[in-house]
C-alpha positions as CSV (number, residue, x, y, z in Angstrom):
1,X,118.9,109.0,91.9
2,X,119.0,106.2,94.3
3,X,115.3,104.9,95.9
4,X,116.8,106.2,99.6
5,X,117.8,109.3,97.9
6,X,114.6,110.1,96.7
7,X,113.3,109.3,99.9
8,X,115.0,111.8,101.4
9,X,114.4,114.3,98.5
10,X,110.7,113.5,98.9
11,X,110.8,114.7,102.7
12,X,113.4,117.6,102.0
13,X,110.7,118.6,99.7
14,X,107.7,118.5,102.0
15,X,109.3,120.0,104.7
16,X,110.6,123.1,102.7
17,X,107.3,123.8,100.9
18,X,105.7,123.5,104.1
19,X,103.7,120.6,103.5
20,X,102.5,117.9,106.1
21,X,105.0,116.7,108.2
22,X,103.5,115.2,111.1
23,X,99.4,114.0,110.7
24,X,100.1,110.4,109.3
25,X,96.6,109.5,109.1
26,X,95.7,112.9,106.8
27,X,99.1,111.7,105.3
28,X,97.2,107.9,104.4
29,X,94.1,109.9,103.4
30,X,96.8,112.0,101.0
31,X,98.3,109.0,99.2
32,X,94.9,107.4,99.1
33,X,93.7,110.0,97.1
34,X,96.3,110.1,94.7
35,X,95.6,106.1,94.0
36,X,92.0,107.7,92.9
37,X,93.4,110.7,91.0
38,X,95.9,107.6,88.7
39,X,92.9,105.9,88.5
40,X,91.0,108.6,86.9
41,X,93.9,109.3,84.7
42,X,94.2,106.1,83.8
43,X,90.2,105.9,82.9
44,X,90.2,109.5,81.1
45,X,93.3,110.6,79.9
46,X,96.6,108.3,80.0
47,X,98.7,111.4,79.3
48,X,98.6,112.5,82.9
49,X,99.0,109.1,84.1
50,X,102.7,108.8,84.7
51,X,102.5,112.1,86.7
52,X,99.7,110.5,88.7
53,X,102.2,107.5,89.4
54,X,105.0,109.6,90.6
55,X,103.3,111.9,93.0
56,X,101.5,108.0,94.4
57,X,105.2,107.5,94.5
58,X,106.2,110.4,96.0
59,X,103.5,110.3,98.8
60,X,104.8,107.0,99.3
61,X,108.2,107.8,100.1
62,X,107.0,111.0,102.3
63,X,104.8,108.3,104.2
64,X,107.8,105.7,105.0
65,X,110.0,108.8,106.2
66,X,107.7,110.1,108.5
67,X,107.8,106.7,109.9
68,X,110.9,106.0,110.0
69,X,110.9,103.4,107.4
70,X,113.4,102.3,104.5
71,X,110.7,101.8,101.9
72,X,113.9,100.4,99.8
73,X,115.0,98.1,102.6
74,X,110.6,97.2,102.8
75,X,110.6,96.8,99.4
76,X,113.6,94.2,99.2
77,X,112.4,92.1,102.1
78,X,109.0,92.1,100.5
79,X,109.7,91.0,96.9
80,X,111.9,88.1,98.8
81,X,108.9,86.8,100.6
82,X,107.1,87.3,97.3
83,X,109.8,85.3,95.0
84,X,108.8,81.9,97.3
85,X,105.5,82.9,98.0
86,X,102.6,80.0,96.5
87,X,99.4,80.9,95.1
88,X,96.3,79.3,94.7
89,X,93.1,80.1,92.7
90,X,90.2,80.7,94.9
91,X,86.5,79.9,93.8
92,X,85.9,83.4,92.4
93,X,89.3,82.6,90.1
94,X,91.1,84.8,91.8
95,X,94.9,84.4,92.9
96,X,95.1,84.3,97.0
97,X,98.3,83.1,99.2
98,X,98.4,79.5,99.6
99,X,98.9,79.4,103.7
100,X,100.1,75.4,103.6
101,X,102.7,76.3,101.2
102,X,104.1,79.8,103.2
């Protein structure tokens, strides 16, 4: 299945099951919590992991529906600006955008 199919899969799904459809912010507080459920998973037990993954995943695509986004078309443009992007090390050694090179 194709990223936009599952987008649309993802929505079918909510909206037959009865599911939210309409309260993006609960929606945000939805996918949030499923970043801390992987988390978990990924602390405790790795078997559940992947399943954590998808339903982030799943949320996601739910999320970009409701607003009208193409999180396939998002994610292309993204990883574009990404491929040039420059990075610089800041003084806690961690990787930030370089803004001169942008």
């Amino acid at each position: 299945m194709e990223l936009e199919e599952m987008q649309k899969a993802a929505w079918e799904n909510k909206v037959e099951k009865g599911f939210n459809t309409t309260n993006v912010e609960k929606e945000f507080c939805y996918l949030t919590s499923e970043v801390g459920e992987a988390y978990m998973a990924y602390l405790r037990d790795k078997d559940g992991l992947g399943s954590e993954l998808a339903d982030i995943g799943i949320y996601l695509l739910g999320l970009a529906e409701m607003l009208g986004y193409s999180l396939k078309d998002e994610i292309e443009k993204k990883m574009a600006i990404n491929k040039n992007r420059k990075y610089k090390l800041n003084e806690y050694g961690v990787l930030i955008k370089d803004e001169k090179k942008d």
